[in-house]
N, C-alpha and C positions, 0 to 999 in steps of 0.2 A: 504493500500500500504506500511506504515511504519511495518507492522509486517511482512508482505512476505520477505522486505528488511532486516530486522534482521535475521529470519530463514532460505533465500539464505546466507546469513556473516557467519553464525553458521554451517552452510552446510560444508561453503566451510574452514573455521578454523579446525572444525573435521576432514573434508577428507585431509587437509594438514598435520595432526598427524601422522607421523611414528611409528615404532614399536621402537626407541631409546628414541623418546620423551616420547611414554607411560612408560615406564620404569623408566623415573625420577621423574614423575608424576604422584601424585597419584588420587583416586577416586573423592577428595575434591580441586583438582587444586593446590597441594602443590609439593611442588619442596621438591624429598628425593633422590637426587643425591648428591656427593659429593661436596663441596663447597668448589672452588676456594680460596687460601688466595694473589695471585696475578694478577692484573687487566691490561691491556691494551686496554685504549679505543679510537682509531684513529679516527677522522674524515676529512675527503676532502674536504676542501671549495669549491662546484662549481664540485663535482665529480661525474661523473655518471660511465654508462658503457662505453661508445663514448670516456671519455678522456682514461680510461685503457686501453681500447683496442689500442687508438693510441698510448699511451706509449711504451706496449710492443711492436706491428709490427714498431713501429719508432725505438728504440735500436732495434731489429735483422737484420733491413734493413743495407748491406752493406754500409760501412764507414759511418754510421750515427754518431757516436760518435768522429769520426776523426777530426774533427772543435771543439772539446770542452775539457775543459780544464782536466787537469790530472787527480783533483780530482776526478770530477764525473765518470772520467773512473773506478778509482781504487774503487771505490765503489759501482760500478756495476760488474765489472769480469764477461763482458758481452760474451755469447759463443754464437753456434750456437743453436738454438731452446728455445734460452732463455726465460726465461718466470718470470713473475713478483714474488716477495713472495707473495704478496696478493695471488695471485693463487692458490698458493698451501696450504692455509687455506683447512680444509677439509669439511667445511660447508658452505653452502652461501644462501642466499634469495636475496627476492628484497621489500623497502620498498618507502612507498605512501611518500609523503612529506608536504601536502598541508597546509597552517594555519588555525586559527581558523575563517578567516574573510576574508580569497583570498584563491584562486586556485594555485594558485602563488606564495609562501612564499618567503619571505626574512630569511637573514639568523639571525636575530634576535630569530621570532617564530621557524624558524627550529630548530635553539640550543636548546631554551627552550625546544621544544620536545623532541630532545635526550639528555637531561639533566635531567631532571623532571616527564618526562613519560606522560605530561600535556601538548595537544595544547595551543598555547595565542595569540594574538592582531598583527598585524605589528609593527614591531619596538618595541616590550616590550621585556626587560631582565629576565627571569625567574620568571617572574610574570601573575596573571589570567589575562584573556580575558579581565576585565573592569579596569585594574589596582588595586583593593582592597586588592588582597593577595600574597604573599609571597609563592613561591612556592618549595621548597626545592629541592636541585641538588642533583645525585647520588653521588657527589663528598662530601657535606655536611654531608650527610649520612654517607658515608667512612668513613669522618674524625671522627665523633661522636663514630662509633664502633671503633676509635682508627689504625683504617688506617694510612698507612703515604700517603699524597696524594700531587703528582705535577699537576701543571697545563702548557703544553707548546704551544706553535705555531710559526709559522715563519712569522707572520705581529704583529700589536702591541698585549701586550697580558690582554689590555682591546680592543679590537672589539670584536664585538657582540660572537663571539661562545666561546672563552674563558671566555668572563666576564659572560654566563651564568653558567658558572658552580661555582661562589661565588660571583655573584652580583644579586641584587634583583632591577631592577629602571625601571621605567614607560616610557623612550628615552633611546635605544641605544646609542645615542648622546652626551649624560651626561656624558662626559668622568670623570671629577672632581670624580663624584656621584661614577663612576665605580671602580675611586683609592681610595675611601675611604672603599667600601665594599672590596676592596683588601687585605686593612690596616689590617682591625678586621677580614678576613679569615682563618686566624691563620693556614694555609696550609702550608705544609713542602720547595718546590719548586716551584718557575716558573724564566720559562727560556724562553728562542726567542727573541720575540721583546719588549722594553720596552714599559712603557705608554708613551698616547701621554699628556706629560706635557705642550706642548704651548698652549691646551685646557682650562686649569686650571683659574679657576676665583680668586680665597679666597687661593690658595694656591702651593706656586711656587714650581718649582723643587727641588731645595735644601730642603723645608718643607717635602715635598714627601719622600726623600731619608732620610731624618733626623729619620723622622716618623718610616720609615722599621726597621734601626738602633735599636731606641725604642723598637721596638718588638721583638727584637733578630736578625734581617736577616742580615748573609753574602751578602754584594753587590759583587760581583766579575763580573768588567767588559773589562777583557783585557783576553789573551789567557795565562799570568803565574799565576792570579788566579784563575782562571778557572779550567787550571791544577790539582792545590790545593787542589780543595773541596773535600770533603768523606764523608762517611757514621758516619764522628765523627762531620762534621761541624757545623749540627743544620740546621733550617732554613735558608732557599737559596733564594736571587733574581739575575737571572745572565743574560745579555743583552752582547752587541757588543758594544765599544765606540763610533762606529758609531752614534749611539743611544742615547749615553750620550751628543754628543754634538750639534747635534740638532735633530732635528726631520725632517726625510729625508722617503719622501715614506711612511709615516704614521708610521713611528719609528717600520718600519718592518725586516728580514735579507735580503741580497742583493737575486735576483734571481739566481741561480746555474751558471748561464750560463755568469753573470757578476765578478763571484768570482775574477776570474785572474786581471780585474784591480781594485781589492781595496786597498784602500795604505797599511797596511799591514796584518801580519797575523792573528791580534787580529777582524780582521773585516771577515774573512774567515771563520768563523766558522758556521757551516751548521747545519739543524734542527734535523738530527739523529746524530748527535754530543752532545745536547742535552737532548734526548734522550736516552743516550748512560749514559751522565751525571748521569741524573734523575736517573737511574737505580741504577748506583752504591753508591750514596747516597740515595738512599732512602731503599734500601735491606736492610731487617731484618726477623727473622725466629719468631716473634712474634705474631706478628698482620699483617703482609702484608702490598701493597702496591695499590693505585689506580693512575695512571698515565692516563690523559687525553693529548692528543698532537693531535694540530688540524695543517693540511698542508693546510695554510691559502693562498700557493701562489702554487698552482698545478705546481710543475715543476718535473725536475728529481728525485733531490731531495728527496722530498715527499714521493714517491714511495718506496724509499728505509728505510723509517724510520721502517715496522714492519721487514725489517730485524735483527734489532737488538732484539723488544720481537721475534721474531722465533729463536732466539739463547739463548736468555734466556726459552723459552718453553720446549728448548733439553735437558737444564739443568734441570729446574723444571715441568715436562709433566703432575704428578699427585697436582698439586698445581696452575694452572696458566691459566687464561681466555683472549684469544685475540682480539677484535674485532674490525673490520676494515668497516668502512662507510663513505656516502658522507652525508653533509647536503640537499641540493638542486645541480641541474645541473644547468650549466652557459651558454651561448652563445647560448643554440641551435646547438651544435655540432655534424655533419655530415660529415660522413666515406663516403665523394664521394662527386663529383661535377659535373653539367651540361657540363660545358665546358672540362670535362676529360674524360664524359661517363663511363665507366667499369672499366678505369685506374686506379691505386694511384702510388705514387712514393715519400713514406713519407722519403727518403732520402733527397731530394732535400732541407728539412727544415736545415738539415746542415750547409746551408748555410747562415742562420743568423747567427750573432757573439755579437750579443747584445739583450738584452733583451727591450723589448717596452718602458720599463721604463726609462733606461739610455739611449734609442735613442731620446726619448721625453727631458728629460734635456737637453742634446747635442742639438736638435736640436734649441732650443731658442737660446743659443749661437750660433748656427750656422748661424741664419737667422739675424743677428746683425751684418754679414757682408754683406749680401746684395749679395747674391749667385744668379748666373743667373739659369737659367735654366737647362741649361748642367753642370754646376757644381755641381746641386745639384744631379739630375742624378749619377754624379760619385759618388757622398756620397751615395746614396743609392747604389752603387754595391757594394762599399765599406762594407757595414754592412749587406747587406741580397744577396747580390749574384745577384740580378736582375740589363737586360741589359747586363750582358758578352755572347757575342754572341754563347760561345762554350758550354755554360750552361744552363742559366736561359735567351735567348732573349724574347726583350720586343716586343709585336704584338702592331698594331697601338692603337686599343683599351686600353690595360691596359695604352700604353703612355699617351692617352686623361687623363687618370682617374688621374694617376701623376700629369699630367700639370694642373688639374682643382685642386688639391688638392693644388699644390703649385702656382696658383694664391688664392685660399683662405685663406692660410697664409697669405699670403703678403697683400690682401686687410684687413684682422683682424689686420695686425701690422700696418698699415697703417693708421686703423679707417676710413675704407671703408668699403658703405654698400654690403653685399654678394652677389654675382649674384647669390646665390641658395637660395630656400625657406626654411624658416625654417625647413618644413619637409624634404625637402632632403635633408637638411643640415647635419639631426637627420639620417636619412636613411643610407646617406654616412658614415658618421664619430662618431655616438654614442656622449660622451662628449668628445672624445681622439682627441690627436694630430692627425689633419687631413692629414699629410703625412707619419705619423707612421702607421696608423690605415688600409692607402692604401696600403704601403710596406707590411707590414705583410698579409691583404686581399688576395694579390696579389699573395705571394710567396704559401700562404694554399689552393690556388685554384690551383697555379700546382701542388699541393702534393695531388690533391685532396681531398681536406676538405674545407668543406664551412660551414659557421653558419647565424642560422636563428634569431641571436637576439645578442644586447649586454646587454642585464638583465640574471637573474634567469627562468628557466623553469621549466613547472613543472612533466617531466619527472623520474620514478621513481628512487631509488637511488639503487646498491649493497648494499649487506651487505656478507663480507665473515669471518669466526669465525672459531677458536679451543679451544680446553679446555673444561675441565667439563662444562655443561650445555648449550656449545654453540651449540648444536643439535635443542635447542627451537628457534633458530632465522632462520632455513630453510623453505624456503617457501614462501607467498608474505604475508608479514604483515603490520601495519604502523610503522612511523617513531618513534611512543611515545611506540612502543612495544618494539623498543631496550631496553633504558633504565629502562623499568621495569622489563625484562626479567631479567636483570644484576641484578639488585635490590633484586630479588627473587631468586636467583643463589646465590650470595655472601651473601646472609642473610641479607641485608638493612633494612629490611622492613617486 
């Protein structure tokens, strides 16, 4: 049965070979295509096809963008029949995701995969299925042939899918563990979110930052040095102050959609900003570049980051590899709902004005006044629109679902036992603010969108590419065949 199963695999790998593939590809499986000396390697935390798709028909949907703040508008120049950059890659596949131990990956093992080209363990950093070995990053590799290589993302940039591409530890968890493979990385950039130093056992922030220092890095963490940096400044670590002064959100950047109230401009700064950075410092006509940027908080944002390599691709066409993927899919994310039948109406999300995260902070303060029930009510129309009668009215049902949400605040603040069972507790609410969790439930089931889960799915990922050699990633392959593809492309290996 195991040999029938390989020569169905092998079947179905040959008949996925086009006539562009054979061409790079020779009789011995060698790649004699020409080789990229600039890299773009995207990945989506949590991305499938379910979120892009709602991305794009969410911006074309009349005034969807109207409620949100300037910048994301001016960075979309959103028209009619708009459509995402991803899209317009000219190559695309779909890849498997699963790890080496669940059906289900976490995004620990999923990094490793498209990092190392090497399924692993749950929860292990770039290392083998039993923990023993050390398994090398495409990014490592880079750096060895003399790459210049950043590492970026928009949550901190030791969690799990950044720190596989220069950390090697047996716990994702091991934050400490993760800033000391950071230290000795000796990689050109990283930028987004800082570490999270309140993890830190043996060694405080100030140590940390002293450390960089040591090794030559620029800290630049305000928006005039920032500015600053070049392609003359050397090695770069550059964060938001937000992030330097404590660790807020897992010392991630704020959501897009929160930008407008951060105190100021220095806190504003967005993950294709970044990006944008990376670029210009790290350009050189020598050796190339490998730039990893992972959109660790799916939002508008995100999206827009391969806009900037598809601007550099225009410039460099015969020089420059894009590749755009998700680790794993998130929620269980569903283009449709029961209770809307046929309908969508992903305008209506407009109408949140916060993101979960900063309604979730707000709300403890909020509930530390002792809000009755119709007040809180008005706080929620307040931030997502639901309950104004000429928009979003509330049916008896979703009311019940409110009011049970916010008696189980108040009995948890209270240190009263819950009238729901643990399971529906878990059913209702995940581990999230149990009236944040219903707002938002609430507002995506009239938009039509419902989800089947608040974990990881194991639902296949896109993969969409341009550039020399990216013709070998069309078709449905697994998720460790990205990064080897690349590997084999740009000569790693």
């Amino acid at each position: 049965m195991k040999g029938l199963y390989k020569f169905l695999l092998a079947a179905m790998v040959l008949s996925s070979c086009n006539s562009a593939q054979k061409e790079v590809i020779n009789a011995k499986g060698e790649y004699v295509g020409k080789q990229p000396k600039y890299v773009f390697y995207f990945i989506g935390d949590g991305m499938s096809q379910p979120q892009i798709t709602m991305a794009e028909k969410a911006i074309n949907d009349d005034g969807f963008l109207s409620q949100f703040n300037t910048q994301t508008c001016n960075i979309y120049n959103v028209q009619k029949g708009y459509s995402l950059n991803v899209k317009r890659l000219t190559n695309s596949g779909m890849a498997t995701t699963n790890a080496e131990n669940r059906f289900i990956t976490c995004s620990a093992a999923a990094a490793t995969a498209l990092a190392t080209g090497h399924k692993t363990t749950i929860n292990t950093i770039s290392k083998n299925g039993d923990r023993t070995e050390n398994l090398k990053a495409v990014t490592e590799m880079a750096r060895d042939k003399g790459m210049k290589v950043g590492v970026i993302t928009s949550v901190s940039i030791d969690h799990a899918t950044p720190a596989c591409f220069y950390a090697h530890c047996d716990d994702r968890n091991n934050y400490e563990e993760i800033g000391h493979w950071l230290l000795k990385s000796n990689f050109d950039f990283f930028g987004g979110g800082n570490v999270r130093w309140n993890d830190y056992k043996d060694m405080t922030k100030e140590q940390f930052f002293d450390s960089l220092k040591l090794k030559g890095y620029t800290i630049a963490t305000d928006l005039q040095s920032f500015n600053a940096l070049n392609n003359k400044t050397g090695k770069i670590f550059t964060t938001i102050p937000k992030n330097m002064e404590k660790v807020h959100d897992g010392s991630s950047l704020p959501y897009n959609i929160d930008l407008d109230i951060q105190s100021s401009d220095d806190n504003r700064l967005v993950l294709r900003d970044f990006v944008k950075k990376a670029v210009e410092c790290l350009y050189n006509e020598d050796k190339g570049f490998f730039i990893m940027t992972e959109g660790g908080k799916i939002d508008w944002t995100d999206h827009a980051n391969d806009a900037v390599a598809n601007e550099f691709y225009q410039q460099h066409p015969d020089e420059t590899l894009i590749v755009f993927t998700g680790d794993h899919e998130c929620g269980g994310l569903t283009l449709g709902f029961a209770g809307t039948h046929y309908e969508s109406a992903f305008n209506l999300m407009k109408n949140q004005t916060i993101s979960y995260q900063e309604f979730s902070d707000q709300d403890k303060k909020f509930f530390d006044k002792k809000p009755s029930f119709e007040e809180t009510l008005e706080w929620i129309k307040q931030n997502f629109g639901l309950g104004d009668p000429d928009v979003l009215p509330l049916s008896d049902y979703e009311l019940k679902r409110l009011r049970t949400a916010y008696d189980e605040v108040n009995r948890f603040l209270e240190k009263k036992e819950s009238a729901l069972s643990k399971e529906e507790r878990y059913l209702y609410y995940g581990n999230y603010d149990y009236l944040c969790v219903t707002a938002t439930h609430i507002l995506d089931n009239k938009a039509g969108v419902d989800w089947a889960s608040y974990s990881h799915t194991a639902l296949p990922v896109p993969i969409y590419s341009i550039g020399h050699g990216s013709e070998l990633l069309n078709g449905y392959i697994d998720n460790t065949d990205i990064p080897n593809t690349i590997m084999k492309v740009v000569g790693l290996k």
